[in-house]
C-alpha positions in Angstrom: -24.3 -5.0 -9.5 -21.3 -6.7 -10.7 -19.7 -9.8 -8.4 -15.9 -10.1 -8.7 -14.7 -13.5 -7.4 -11.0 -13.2 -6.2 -10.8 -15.4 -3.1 -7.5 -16.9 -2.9 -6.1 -14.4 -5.7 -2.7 -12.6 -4.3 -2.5 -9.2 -3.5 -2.6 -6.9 -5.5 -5.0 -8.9 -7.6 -8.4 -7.8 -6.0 -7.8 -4.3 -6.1 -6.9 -4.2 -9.7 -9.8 -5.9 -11.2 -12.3 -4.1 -8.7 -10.7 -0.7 -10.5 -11.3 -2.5 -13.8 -15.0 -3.3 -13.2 -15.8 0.1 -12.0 -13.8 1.9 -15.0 -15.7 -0.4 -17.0 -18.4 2.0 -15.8 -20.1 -0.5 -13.1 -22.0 1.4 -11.0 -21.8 -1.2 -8.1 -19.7 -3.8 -7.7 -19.3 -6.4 -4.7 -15.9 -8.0 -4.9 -15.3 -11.3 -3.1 -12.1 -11.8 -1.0 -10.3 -14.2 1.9 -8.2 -11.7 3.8 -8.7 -8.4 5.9 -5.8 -7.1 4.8 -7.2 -7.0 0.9 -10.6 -5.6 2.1 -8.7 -3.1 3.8 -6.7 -2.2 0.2 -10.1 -1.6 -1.7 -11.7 0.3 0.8 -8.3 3.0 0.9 -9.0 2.7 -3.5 -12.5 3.3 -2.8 -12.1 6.5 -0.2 -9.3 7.6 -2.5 -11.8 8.4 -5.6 -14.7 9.0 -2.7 -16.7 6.0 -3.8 -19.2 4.6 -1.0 -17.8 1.4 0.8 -18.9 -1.0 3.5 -18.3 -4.7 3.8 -19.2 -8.3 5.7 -17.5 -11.4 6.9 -19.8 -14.2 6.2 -17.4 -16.7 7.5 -13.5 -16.7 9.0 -12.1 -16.3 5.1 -14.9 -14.9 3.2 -16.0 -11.7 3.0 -18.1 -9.5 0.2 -16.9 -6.0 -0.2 -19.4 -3.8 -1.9 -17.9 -0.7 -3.7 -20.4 2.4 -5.1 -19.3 4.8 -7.3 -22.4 7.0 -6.0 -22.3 8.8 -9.6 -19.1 9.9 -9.6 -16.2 9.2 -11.6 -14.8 5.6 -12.7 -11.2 5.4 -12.2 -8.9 6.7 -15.3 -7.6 4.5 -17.8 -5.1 4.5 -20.2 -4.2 1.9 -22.7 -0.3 0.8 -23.5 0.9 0.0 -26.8 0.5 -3.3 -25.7 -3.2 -3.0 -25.1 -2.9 -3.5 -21.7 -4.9 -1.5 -19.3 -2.7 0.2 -16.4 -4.8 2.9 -14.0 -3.1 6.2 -13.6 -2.1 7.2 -9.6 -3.7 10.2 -8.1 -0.8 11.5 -6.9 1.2 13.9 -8.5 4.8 12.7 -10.3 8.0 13.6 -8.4 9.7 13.5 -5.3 11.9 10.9 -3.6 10.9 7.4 -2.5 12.5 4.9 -0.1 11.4 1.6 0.0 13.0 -0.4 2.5 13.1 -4.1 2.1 14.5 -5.1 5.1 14.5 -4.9 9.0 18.4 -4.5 8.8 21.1 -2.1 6.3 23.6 -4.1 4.3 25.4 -7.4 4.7 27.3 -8.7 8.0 26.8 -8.3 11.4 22.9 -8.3 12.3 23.2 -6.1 15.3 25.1 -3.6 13.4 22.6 -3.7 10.4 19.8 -3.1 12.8 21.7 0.2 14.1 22.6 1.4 10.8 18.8 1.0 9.3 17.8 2.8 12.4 20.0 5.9 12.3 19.1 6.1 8.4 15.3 6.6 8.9 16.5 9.0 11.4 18.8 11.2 9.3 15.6 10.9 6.6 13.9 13.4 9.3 16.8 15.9 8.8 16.9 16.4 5.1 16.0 19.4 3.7 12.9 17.8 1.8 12.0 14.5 3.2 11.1 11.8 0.8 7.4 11.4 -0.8 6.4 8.1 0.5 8.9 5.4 2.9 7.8 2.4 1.5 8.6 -1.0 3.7 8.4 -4.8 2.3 9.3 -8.0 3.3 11.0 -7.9 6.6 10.9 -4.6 6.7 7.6 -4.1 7.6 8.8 -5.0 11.3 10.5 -1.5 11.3 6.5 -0.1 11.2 5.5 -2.6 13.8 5.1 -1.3 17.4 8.0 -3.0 18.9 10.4 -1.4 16.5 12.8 1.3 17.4 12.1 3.3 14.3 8.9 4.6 14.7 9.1 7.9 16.9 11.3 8.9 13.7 8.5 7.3 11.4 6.2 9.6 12.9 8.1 12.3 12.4 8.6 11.9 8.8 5.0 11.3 8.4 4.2 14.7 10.5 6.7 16.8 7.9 4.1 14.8 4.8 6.4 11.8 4.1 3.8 8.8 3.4 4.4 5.5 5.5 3.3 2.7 3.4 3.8 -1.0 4.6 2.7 -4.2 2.0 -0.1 -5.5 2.9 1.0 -9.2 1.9 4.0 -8.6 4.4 2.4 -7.9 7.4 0.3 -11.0 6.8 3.2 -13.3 6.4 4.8 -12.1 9.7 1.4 -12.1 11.9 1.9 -8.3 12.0 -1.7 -7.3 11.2 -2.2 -5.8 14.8 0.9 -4.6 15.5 0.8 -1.7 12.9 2.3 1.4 14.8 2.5 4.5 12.3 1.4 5.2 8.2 -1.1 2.6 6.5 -1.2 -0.4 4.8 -0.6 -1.1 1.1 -0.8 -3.8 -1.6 1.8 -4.3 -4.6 0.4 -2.9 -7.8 0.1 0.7 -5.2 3.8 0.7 -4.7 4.6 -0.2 -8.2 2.2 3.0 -9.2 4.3 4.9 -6.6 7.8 4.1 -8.2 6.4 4.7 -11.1 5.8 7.8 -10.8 8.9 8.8 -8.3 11.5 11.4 -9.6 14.4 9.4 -7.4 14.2 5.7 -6.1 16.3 4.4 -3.1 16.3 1.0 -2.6 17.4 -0.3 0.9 
């Protein structure tokens, strides 16, 4: 079994090299990490390629996440001209993405932004084909929280196929890890795959 060490490493640090170690054909690998929020980002990486997962806290800050490939596939890799190694997303190419950066839309009056970003998550649920994934960051992962106003339409979109990812390293910052009211958390290199591989961007 291979130990990766990444406690006080930024997401989306831990659940890049525990995809390296395990495409570096690692069997088993136990990755160490200081938040919840990043043992919750390898175990969605490990359920995604069906890999065996389970996990302790030995102390507030500390926990050991072991991650078994149970005989099946490492993770694909490609290598760029660079050399660098960058892990292909399972989902297919395509579609629209909106990541939302903000609780608010545009510059001015705060009330008014806060009305305008809600009627635009709404009128996402009436297009034709809704967008691939909503993506939320920064102080825009309060529009996901249970408190917001925005997530009877968030559930809607998510009913019709749309993905609801919020960063993982957001929710954190604001003390929002309980508070999560519709989709699933995410870390950084994930949305970076997602854009990536989008047909259409909106940035909000």
């Amino acid at each position: 079994m291979k130990t990766i060490d990444v406690l006080g490493k930024p997401c989306p640090i831990p659940v890049i090299e525990a995809k390296k170690a395990l495409a570096d054909q690692c069997e088993e690998i136990k990755v160490k990490v200081d938040n919840i929020v990043a043992v919750q980002n390898i175990e969605k990486m490990a359920n995604g390629y069906g890999y065996g997962f389970s996990y302790v806290e030995n102390a507030k800050d500390s926990y050991e996440v072991i991650v078994n490939r149970g005989g099946k596939k490492p993770p694909l890799v490609k290598t760029g001209k660079s050399g660098s190694e960058t892990f292909q997303d399972s989902s297919p190419p395509g579609g629209l993405i909106v990541a939302i950066g903000r609780n608010m839309m545009g510059e001015g009056a705060e009330e008014l932004g806060k009305i305008l970003i809600k009627g635009f998550i709404y009128s996402l649920t009436e297009l034709p084909t809704p967008p691939k994934y909503v993506i939320f960051f920064n102080s825009g992962a309060y529009l996901t929280s249970n408190e917001a106003n925005t997530v009877d339409d968030l559930k809607s979109l998510s009913q019709k196929g749309t993905g609801i990812l919020t960063c993982g390293t957001c929710i954190n910052f604001y003390n929002l890890q309980d508070k999560l009211a519709v989709g699933s958390i995410c870390n950084m290199y994930e949305i970076a795959e997602k854009m990536a591989s989008a047909a259409n961007v909106i940035n909000i």
